[in-house]
N, C-alpha and C positions, 0 to 999 in steps of 0.2 A: 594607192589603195586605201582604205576606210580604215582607219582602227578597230581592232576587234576587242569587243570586250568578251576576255576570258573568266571561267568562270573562277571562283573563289576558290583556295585550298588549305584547310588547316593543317597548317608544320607544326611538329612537337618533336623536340630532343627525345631520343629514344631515351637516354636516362633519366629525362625529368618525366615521362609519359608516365600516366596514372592508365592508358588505355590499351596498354598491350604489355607482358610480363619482360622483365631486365631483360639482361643477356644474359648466357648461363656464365660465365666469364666473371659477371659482378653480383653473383648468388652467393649468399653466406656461404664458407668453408672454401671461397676459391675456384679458380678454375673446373670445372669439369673438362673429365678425360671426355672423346670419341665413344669408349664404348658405354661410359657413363650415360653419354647424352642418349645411343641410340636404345639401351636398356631402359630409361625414364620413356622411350615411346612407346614399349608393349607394356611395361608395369603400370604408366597413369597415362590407359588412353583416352582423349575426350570423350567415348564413351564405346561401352563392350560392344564385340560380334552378336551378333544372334546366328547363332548356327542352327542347321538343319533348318533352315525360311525353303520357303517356295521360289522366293528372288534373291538374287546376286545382284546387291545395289550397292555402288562404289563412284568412283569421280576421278577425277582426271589428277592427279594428286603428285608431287613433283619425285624428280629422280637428278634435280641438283647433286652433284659429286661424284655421281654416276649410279645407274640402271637398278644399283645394287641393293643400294638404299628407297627404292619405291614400296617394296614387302612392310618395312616397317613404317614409313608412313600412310600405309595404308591401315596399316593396324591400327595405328592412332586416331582416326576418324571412326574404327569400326566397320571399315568395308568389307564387304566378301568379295567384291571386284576392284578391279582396277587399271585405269587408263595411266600412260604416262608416255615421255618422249624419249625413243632410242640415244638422241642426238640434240643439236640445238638447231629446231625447226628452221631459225632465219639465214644460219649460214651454208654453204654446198659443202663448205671441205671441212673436216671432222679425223678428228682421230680416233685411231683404231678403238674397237672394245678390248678392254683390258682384260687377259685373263683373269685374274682375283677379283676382277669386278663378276664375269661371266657366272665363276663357280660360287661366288657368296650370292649372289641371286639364286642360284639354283636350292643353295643350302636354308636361304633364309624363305623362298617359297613354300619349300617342305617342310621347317619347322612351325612354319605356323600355316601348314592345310591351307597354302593356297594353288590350286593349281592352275598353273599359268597357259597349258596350253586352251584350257578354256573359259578362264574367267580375267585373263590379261589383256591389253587389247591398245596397245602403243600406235599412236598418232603419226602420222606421216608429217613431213614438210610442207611447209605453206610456199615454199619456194618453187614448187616441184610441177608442173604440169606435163602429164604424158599425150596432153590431147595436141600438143602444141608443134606444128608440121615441119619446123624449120629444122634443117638437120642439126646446125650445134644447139640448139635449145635440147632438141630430142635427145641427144648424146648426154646431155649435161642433168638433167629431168629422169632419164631410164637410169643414170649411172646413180643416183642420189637413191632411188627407188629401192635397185637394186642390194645396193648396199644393206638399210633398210632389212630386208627380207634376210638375209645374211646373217644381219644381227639375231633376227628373231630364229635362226637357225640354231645359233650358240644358245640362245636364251630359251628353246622349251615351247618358245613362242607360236600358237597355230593360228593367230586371228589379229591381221594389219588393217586399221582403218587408215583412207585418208580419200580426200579431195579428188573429186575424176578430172577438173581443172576448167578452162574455158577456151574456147574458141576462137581461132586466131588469123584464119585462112578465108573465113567469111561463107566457109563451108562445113555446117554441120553435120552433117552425112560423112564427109571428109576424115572431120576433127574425131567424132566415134571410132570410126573405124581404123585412125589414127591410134587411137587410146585402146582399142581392144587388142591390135595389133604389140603395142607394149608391153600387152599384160601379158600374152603369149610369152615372149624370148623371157619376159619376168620367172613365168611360172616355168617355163621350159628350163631356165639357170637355175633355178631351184628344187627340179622333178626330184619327187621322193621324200619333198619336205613335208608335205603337209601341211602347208600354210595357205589360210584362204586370205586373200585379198580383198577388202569390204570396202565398196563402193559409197561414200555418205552422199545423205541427199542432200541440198543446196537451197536454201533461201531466195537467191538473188532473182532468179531471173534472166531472160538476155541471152547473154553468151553463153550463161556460166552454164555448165553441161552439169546434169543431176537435178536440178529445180524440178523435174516432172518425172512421175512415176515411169514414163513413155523412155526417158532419157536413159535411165537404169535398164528395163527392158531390154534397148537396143545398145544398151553395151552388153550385156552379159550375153547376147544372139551371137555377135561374133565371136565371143571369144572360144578358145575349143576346148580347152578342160575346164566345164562348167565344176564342175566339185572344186575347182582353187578360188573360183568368184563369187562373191556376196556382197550384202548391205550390210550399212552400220543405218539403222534410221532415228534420224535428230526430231526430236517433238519442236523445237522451237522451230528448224529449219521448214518442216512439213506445213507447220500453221503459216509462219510468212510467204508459203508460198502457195497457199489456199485450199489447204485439206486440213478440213476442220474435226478436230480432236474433242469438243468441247462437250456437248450431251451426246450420250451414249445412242442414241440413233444416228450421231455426224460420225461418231469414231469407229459406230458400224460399218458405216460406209465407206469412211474413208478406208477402214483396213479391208472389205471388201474389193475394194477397187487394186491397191497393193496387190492385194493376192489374186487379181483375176490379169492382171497387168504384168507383175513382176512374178510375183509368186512365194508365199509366208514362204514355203522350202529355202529361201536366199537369204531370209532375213536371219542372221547369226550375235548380231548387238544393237544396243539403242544409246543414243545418249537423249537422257532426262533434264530438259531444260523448259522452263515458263520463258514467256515472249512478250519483251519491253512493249514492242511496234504489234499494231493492232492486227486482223485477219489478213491474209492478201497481201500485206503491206508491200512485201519483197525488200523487209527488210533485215538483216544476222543481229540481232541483240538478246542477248540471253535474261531471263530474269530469275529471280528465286521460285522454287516451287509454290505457287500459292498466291503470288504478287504480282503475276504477270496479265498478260488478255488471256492466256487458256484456262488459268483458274483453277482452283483446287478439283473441280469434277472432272477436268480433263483426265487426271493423275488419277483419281479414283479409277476412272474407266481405263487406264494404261494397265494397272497393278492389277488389277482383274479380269485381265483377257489372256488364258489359259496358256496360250499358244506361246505370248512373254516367258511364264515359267521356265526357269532352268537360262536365259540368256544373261551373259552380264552388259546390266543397268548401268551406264556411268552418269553422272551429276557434272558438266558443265557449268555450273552456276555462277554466282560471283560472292566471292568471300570478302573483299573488298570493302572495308569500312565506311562508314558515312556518320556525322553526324545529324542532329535534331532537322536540321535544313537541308539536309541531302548533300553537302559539302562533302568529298572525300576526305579524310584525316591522313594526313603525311607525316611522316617521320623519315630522321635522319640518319642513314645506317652503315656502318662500317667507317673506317679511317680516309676515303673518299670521302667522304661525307654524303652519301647519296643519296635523296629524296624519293621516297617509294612511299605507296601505298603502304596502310595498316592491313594487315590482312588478317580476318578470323577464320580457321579450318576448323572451331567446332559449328559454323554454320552447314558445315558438310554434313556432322555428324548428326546433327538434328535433323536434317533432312533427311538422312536414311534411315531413322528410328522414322521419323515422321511417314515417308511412300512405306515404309511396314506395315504399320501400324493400317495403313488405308484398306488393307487385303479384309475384304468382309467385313467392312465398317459399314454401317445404314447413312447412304447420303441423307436422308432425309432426320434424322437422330441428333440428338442438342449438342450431342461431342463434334460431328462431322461439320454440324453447322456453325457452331463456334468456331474451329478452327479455321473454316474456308471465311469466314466474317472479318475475326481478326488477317487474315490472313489478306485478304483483297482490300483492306483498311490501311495495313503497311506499304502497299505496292500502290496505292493511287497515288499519291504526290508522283512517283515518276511517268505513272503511264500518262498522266496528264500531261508533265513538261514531253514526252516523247510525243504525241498527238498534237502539241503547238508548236515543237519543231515541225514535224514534218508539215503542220501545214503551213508556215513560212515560209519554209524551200519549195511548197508548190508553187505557191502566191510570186514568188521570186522567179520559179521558170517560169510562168505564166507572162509576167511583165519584161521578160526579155526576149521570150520568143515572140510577145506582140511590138515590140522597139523595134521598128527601122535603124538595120544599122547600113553605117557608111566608111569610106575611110579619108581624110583628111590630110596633108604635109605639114606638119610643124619642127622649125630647125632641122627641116632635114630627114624626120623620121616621121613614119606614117602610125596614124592612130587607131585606136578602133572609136569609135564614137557611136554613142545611144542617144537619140535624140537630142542633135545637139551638141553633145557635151562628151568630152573622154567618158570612157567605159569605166563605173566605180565612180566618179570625179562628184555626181550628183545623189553619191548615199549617202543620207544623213550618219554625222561617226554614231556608232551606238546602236544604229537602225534595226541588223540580226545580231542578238546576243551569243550567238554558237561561237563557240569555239571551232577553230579548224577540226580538231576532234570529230566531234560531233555532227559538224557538216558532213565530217566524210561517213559518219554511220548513216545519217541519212542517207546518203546517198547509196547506201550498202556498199559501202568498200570492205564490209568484214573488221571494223576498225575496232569493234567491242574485241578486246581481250579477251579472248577462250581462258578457262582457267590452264594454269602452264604457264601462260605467257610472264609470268614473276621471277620467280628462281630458274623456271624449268628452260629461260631463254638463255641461260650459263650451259657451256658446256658440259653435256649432262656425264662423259664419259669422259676417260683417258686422265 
């Protein structure tokens, strides 16, 4: 195979780093205790609540060390909602919720007015497909689910988003009815909870079940306690998969169509994300509010469509540092020594003063326009590099679905060959600059890191 050239990443000693603050460990006066650290997240938060708004605008914001601690890191961004993970998404088997984690969630929701059975709103597993027909997968998929729902028993919790999953049997009619059937014994193990099940919509395409408003529809037809089922609906996901948000005659229609298809009654949350990959693309890449193809009018026309009011907003975006060059900044962190992203959460914060502030703002007004100017100024360097990948990997399927191939013996073992030549053997090194990464976002494999994916992939509990 070709060498890949990967792309570049600056590493910084977390102690030598001018770009992200110490550790509280090497803060003048010494160690901070536990309660020190999480008392410093409601006394200096990146910036205050605004209480009594019209929207409940928050993000997906971690619950590292457990469930418990999400209240107060939500404070600290200033959310009035908030998303986060019961569990750690990538693995099946998990330990128990801990009581004293269960009741300081309860204790810390109520002291600081947030109520979780309608403004919380915890992520299912990426692991998890209930649409998937094979009995151990199904066993293994509904037990994960299950569980899941359980938690948010203990926790208060009335509103589960996650993934309706992909198609596996080559039959989608099948695969639905697979997955509504799931949700049945789901809501059936937990009658009396009150927990609705929010279906999110999909980007991809294909398989993947959710990409079309039709998909949503015909799961919530079968299932039989329609009051336990809903959407969570993703702006980035909706735009890559071609229902256009962006002037308010498109966002008309698209939510027309929603509600004449599905139906506003189902929709119970959103998450608020701009989109790297352009209309249609079918492609999952999240962008900053403002920086993406939907653009700052999209957002205006979101935060002012009535029917929003009163749902929690969550902010997917990417807190992830970069510098001057788009390069992401690295640092080295803990006795591992481990290389992770720099990460800023008051980019959170700003974003939710900033879809505030949008409520009855004049698009057309030197404030509105400035902001969407600067705003689509910061975000082109990447929609561009995202726009000459993806046309690279077209260019790239193009020429090998037009290659004759063939197969060959050599020592013994047989080849793929393009024209001539091993398969790979005739690209020039250097030819596609993508990182394996990146290939696979183009290809929508979901590869962009939702936020969560940092601390929130440690086990969040026990």
């Amino acid at each position: 195979m070709p060498k890949r050239k990967i792309k570049e990443v600056v590493v910084v000693e977390r102690e030598d780093s001018d770009l992200s603050p110490p550790p509280d460990d090497l803060l003048e006066g010494g160690r901070k205790t536990k309660a020190e650290k999480e008392a410093e997240l409601v006394s200096m938060p990146l910036a205050p609540r605004t209480l009594n708004h019209t929207l409940f605008i928050g993000a997906h914001i971690s619950s590292a060390g457990g469930v418990h601690n999400s209240p107060l890191n939500a404070v600290q961004i200033g959310a009035n909602a908030f998303a986060l993970f019961l569990k750690s998404q990538r693995k099946w088997t998990n330990p128990d919720l801990q009581d004293e984690h269960c009741s300081t969630f309860h204790a810390r929701c109520k002291d600081h007015a947030y109520d979780q059975a309608k403004y919380a709103v915890p992520h299912g597993s990426y692991l998890v497909n209930l649409a998937h027909t094979e009995k151990a997968r199904t066993e293994q998929a509904y037990d994960a689910f299950l569980d899941d729902l359980r938690r948010c028993e203990r926790l208060g919790i009335k509103l589960y988003n996650f993934h309706p999953g992909n198609v596996q049997c080559h039959d989608r009619g099948k695969a639905i009815a697979h997955l509504a059937a799931n949700l049945d014994r789901a809501h059936a193990a937990t009658a009396g909870s009150g927990i609705i099940t929010l279906l999110e919509n999909m980007a991809a395409g294909g398989n993947v079940l959710g990409s079309t408003f039709e998909d949503l529809r015909d799961i919530i037809a079968l299932t039989t306690d329609k009051s336990r089922v809903g959407v969570c609906l993703d702006t980035c996901h909706a735009f890559a998969a071609g229902y256009d948000l962006r002037s308010p005659t498109a966002f008309a229609a698209t939510m027309s169509a929603f509600d004449s298809i599905v139906g506003l009654r189902y929709l119970r949350a959103m998450h608020i994300n701009d989109s790297k990959a352009p209309f249609a693309s079918h492609k999952d890449l999240h962008a900053n509010i403002g920086t993406g193809f939907l653009g700052l009018r999209a957002f205006h026309n979101i935060v002012n469509f009535p029917p929003f009011a009163g749902l929690p907003l969550i902010l997917e975006t990417p807190i992830d540092v970069r510098d001057d060059e788009g390069k992401y900044i690295k640092e080295v962190k803990g006795k591992a020594k481990t290389e992770v992203n720099v990460e800023d959460k008051s980019i959170w914060a700003r974003e939710i003063k900033l879809l505030e502030s949008l409520v009855g703002m004049d698009v057309e007004g030197e404030e509105f326009l400035m902001l969407e100017g600067r705003l689509a100024r910061q975000g082109e360097p990447e929609r561009r590099r995202l726009v000459e990948q993806i046309e690279r990997v077209r260019e790239k399927k193009e020429r090998l679905a037009k290659s004759p191939r063939r197969k060959r013996k050599k020592n013994g073992e047989v080849e793929a060959v393009v024209d001539g030549e091993v398969d790979g053997a005739g690209e020039e090194e250097g030819e596609s600059e993508l990182s394996e990464l990146e290939e696979e976002e183009i290809e929508g494999l979901d590869s962009e890191p939702e936020p969560g994916d940092g601390d929130e992939t440690q086990r969040s509990d026990g």
